[in-house]
Structure formats: C-alpha cells, structure tokens
C-alpha positions in Angstrom: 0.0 0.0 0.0 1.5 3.2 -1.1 1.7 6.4 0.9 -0.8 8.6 -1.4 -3.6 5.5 -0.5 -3.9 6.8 3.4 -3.4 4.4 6.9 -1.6 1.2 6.5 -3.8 -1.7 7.4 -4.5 -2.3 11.4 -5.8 -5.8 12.6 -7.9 -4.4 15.5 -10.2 -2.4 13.1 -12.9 -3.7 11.1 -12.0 -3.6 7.3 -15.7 -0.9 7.1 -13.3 1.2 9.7 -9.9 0.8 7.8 -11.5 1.8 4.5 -12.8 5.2 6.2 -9.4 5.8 7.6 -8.0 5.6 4.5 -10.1 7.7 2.8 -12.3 9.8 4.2 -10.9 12.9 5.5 -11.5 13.8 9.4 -13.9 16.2 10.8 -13.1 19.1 13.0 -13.9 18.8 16.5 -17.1 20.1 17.8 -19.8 18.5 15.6 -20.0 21.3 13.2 -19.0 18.8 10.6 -16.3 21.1 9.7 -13.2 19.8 7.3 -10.1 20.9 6.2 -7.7 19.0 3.6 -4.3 20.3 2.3 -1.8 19.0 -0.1 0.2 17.5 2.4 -2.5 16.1 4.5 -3.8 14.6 1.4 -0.6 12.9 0.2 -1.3 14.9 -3.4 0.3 18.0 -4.8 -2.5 20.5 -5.9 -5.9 20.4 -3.9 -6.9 21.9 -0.8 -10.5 21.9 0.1 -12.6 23.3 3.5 -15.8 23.2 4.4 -16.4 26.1 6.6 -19.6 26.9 9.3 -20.2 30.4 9.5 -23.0 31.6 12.5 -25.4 34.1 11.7 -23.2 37.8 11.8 -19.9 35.9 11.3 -17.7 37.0 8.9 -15.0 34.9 6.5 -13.0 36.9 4.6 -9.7 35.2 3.1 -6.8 36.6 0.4 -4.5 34.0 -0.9 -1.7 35.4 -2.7 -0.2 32.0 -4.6 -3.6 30.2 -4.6 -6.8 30.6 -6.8 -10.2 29.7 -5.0 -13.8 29.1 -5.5 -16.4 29.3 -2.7 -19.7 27.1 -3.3 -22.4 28.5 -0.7 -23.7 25.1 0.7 -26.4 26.5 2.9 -27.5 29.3 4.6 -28.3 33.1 3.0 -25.7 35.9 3.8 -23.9 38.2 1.1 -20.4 37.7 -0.4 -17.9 39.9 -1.3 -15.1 40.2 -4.2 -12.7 42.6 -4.9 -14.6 45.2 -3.5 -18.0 43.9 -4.6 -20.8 42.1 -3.1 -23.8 39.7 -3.6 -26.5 38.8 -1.9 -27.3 34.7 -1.6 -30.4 33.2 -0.3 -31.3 30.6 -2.8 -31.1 27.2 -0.4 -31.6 26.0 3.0 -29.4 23.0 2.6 -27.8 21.9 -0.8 -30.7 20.0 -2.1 -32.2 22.9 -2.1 -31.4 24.3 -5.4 -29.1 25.7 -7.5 -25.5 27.1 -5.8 -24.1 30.9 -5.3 -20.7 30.7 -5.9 -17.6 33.0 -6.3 -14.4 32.8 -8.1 -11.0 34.5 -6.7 -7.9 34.5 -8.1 -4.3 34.6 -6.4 -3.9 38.0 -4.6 -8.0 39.0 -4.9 -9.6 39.6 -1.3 -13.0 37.6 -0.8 -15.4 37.5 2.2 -18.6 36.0 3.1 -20.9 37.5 5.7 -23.6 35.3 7.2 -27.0 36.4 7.9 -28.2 32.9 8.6 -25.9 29.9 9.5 -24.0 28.6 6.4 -22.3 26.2 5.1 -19.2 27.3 2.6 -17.0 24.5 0.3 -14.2 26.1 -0.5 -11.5 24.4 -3.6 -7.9 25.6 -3.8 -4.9 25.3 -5.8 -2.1 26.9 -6.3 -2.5 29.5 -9.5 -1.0 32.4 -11.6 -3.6 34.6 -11.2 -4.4 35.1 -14.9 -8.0 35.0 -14.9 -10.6 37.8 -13.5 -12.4 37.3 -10.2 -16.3 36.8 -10.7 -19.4 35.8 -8.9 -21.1 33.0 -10.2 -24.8 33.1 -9.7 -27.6 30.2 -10.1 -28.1 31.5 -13.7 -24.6 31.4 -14.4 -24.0 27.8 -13.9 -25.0 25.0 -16.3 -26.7 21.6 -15.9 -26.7 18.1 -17.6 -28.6 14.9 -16.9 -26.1 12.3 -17.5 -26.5 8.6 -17.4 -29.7 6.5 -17.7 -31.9 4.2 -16.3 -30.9 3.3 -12.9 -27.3 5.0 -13.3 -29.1 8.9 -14.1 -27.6 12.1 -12.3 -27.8 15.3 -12.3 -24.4 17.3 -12.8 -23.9 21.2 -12.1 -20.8 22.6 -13.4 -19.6 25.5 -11.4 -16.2 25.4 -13.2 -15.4 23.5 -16.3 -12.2 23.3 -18.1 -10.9 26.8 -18.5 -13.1 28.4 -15.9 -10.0 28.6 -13.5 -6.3 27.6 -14.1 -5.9 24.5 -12.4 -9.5 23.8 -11.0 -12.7 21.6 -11.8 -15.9 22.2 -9.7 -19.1 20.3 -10.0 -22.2 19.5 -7.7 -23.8 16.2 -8.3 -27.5 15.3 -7.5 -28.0 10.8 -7.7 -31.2 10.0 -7.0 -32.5 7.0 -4.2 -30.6 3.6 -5.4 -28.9 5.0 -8.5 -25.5 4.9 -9.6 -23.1 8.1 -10.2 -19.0 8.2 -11.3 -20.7 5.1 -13.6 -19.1 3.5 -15.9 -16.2 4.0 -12.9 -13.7 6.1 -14.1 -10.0 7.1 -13.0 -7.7 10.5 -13.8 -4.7 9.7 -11.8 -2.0 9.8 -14.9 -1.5 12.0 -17.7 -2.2 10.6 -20.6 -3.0 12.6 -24.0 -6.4 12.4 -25.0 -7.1 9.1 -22.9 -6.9 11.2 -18.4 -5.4 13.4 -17.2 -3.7 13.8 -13.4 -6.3 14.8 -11.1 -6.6 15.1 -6.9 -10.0 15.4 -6.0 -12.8 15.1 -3.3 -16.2 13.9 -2.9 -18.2 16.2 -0.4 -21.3 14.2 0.1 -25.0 14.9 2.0 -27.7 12.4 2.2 -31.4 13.2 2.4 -32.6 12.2 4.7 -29.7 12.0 6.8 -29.6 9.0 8.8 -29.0 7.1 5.2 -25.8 5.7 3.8 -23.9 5.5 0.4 -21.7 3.1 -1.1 -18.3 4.4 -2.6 -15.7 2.3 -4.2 -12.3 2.8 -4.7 -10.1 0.7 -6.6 -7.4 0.3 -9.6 -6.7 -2.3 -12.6 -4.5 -4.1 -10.1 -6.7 -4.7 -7.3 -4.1 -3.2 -4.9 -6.4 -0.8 -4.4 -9.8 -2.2 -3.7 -11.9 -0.3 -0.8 -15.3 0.3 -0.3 -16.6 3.6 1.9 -19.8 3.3 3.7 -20.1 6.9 3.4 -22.3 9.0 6.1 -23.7 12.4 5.6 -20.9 14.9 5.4 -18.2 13.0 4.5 -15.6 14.3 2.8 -14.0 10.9 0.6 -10.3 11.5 -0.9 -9.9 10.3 -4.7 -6.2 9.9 -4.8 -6.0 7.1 -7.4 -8.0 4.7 -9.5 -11.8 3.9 -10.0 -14.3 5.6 -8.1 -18.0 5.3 -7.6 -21.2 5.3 -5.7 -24.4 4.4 -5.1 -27.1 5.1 -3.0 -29.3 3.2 -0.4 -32.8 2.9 -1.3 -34.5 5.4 -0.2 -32.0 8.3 0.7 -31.1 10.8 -2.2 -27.4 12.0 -2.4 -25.5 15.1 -3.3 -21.8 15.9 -3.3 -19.5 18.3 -4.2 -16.3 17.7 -6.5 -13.1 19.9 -6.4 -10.6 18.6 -8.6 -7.2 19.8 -9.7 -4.6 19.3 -12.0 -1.3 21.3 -14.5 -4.1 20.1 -17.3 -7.3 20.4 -15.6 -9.8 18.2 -18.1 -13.0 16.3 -17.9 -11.3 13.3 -20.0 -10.8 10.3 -18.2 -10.4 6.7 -19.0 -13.4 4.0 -18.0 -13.0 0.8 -16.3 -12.7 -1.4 -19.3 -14.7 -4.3 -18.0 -17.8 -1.9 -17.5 -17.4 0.9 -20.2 -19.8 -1.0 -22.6 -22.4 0.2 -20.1 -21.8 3.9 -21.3 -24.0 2.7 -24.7 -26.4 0.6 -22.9 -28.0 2.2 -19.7 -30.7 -0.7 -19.7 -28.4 -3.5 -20.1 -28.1 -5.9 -22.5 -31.3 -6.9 -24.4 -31.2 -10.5 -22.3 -31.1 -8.5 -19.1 -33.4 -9.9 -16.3 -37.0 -8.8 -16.0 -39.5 -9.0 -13.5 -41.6 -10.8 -12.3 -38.9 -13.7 -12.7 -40.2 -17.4 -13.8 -43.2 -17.0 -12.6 -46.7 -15.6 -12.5 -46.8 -12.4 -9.7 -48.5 -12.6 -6.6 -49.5 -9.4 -4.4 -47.2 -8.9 -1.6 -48.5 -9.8 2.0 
C-alpha cells in the first residue's frame, strides 16, 4: 500500500473502519462537521479543500496570494464579497435545495462571506497564476446536464469547467435513491493525451434524509487498491487514485461536491474497461433480467 492510499492496514479495526481511515478525510472537532484538507495532509500535490460553518453575523474573509479559490455556498443566506463587490445569496436552505451561489477568486483578490443565517461554505484551492478575472457565479450562471440513464441517471452542475480557473474543476452532483453516479467508474490519476489526465480530487457528500448511507468504491486495474466507503452524511472521501463510484441506499437521495485539480485540468478520463460497454447501454443488455422472474406475480402480503 502506497503512501498517497492513506493508513496502513491495522488488525484491531474492522475492514468498514480501515477503508474510512484511509479515505475519508476527518472532521473538525465540535460537531459542526467542519473539514479541512491540504496537499500534504492529502498525500497529493495541488488540492486543498474546507468546508467552513459560519453563525449568523460571522464574517469569512480570506486573500490568498499563490492560490486561486472558489467558494460554493452550501447552505445558509448571507452576502459575499469580491474585490470590493458584493452579492447577496439566499437561494437554499441546505444543498438540495437548489441551484448554488458561488464566487471565483484568483491569487492576490480579497474575498469574504458575511452570514446572515448559519452557512455552510466549500471552499477548492490550488495553487495558480492569477491570470483570470475574479467573478461571482450566480444560479443563472452555472450550467446543468442529466447524464447517465436508467438506474445509473444524475444530475451534474458545473460550477467550473475546463478553462473556468487555471488549475480547477468544480461540480455538484444530485443521484437519486438507489442509483449509480461516477458510472461507468472512471479514474484520472495519470496523464495521458487524450485518454486522463492527473487529477486530486474530493467527494463532499450529503444524504437526504440524513440517517442514510452511500456506497463508494475505490479501486485500480490491479486490485491493490480495492476499498469500499460506507459513506455517512458529510463525509468528505479523498480520490487519490484509480476507479471511483457510488451508489445510494434505497430510499435516501445523495449530493456531493467535487473539487478537482490538476497542470491540465480536463474532464477526459479513462473507464474501467470491463464496465465501459455500459456507457451505450444504460438498460443493459437486451437479455437482461426482468420482473416478475419465472413465474406468475402474486400481491405482496
């Protein structure tokens, strides 16, 4: 087990237990569900990623002056402010809630959120130029895309896409009860022309209700690598390598947030080869099972 895959195995834990050490990313004390991931704690070279509890009449305000950042309002209304200018948010109570407020700052470019309510702030970093201008980015502003089918359908919003910041991706992900998302699996941990590119990343998830669980595997061609996260409402799961998704428990609907980062920031990646037929084929093959199964139905008791 390699350094970048977290805690080396531990006989006295349960292998449920091991798989969160090793990937999910620990909580701030206090039970504000506050977390806070840097390069080094990480074991990766470009991301660093917060999620930051503000109470209502606290202020954030943050200037970075190697660093580019995005701040996706979670929850909560308040205004923020950006280079000098502000905007109001109030569009969700929790991120299920709608579409996000947002703001993009480059290296050197004061930010601040004020919070009128409590609110929830992920915040994606890496280290940048400075290059681009600072902007808000408003529900209107972002763009959305069903993806999938069948049982693996999702809805993604892009926040940032390729060229939207220098070395970030951000997205927020809506998979409905018992569906698949990151399906086909896909990995971005080498850089490879026009096949992936090298990419850290996080998965900020919430459940709905939240007493419910997902299901997130991570894994490579190898097998070295072969994990799978029970994953709780407002856990933070680290991507550092290989194949890497989820599904929900009937029942409980799931969102997360993705900050990714990379020197060739890119939505190409390469698909499990084994599963990447499904891509064409959402249904499943035409000889897939159906039911009722062998036999005539009968009305449940």
């Amino acid at each position: 087990m390699s350094a970048r895959d977290g805690a080396a195995p531990d006989p006295g834990v349960t292998g449920a237990e091991l798989a969160r050490r090793r990937h999910v990313a620990p909580r701030a004390p206090g039970g504000r569900g506050d977390v806070v991931v840097t390069p080094d704690s990480a074991g990766w070279e470009h991301l660093g990623f917060e999620v930051r509890t503000l109470r209502p009449g606290q202020r954030f305000e943050h200037v970075d002056p190697a660093r580019e950042t995005c701040v996706v309002a979670l929850s909560g209304s308040g205004v923020m402010e950006l280079n000098g200018e502000t905007r109001p948010f109030a569009e969700r109570a929790n991120p299920f809630g709608g579409l996000p407020h947002a703001l993009y700052a480059p290296p050197r470019t004061p930010f601040a959120v004020l919070a009128e309510t409590e609110v929830e702030l992920g915040i994606g970093s890496a280290a940048a130029t400075g290059r681009l201008r600072p902007r808000f980015i408003a529900p209107e502003d972002v763009t959305v895309e069903m993806r999938g089918g069948h049982n693996a359908l999702r809805q993604i919003t892009h926040v940032l896409d390729p060229g939207d910041a220098e070395r970030l991706l951000c997205v927020e992900v809506y998979t409905p009860s018992g569906n698949w998302s990151s399906y086909p699996p896909h990995r971005h941990d080498e850089h490879v022309p026009g096949v992936e590119v090298d990419l850290d990343e996080v998965y900020h998830h919430r459940i709905a209700p939240a007493g419910g669980f997902a299901l997130q595997r991570l894994y490579d061609d190898s097998r070295e690598l072969d994990d799978v996260v029970v994953v709780r409402d407002g856990d933070t799961v680290l991507v550092r390598r290989g194949y890497h998704p989820v599904v929900m428990a009937p029942g409980y609907d799931g969102y997360y947030l993705n900050f990714l980062a990379g020197d060739e920031p890119s939505w190409v990646a390469r698909d499990e080869p084994d599963l990447a037929w499904v891509r064409g084929s959402w249904e499943g093959r035409e000889d897939r099972m159906r039911l009722p199964f062998g036999a005539p139905g009968r009305d449940e008791p």
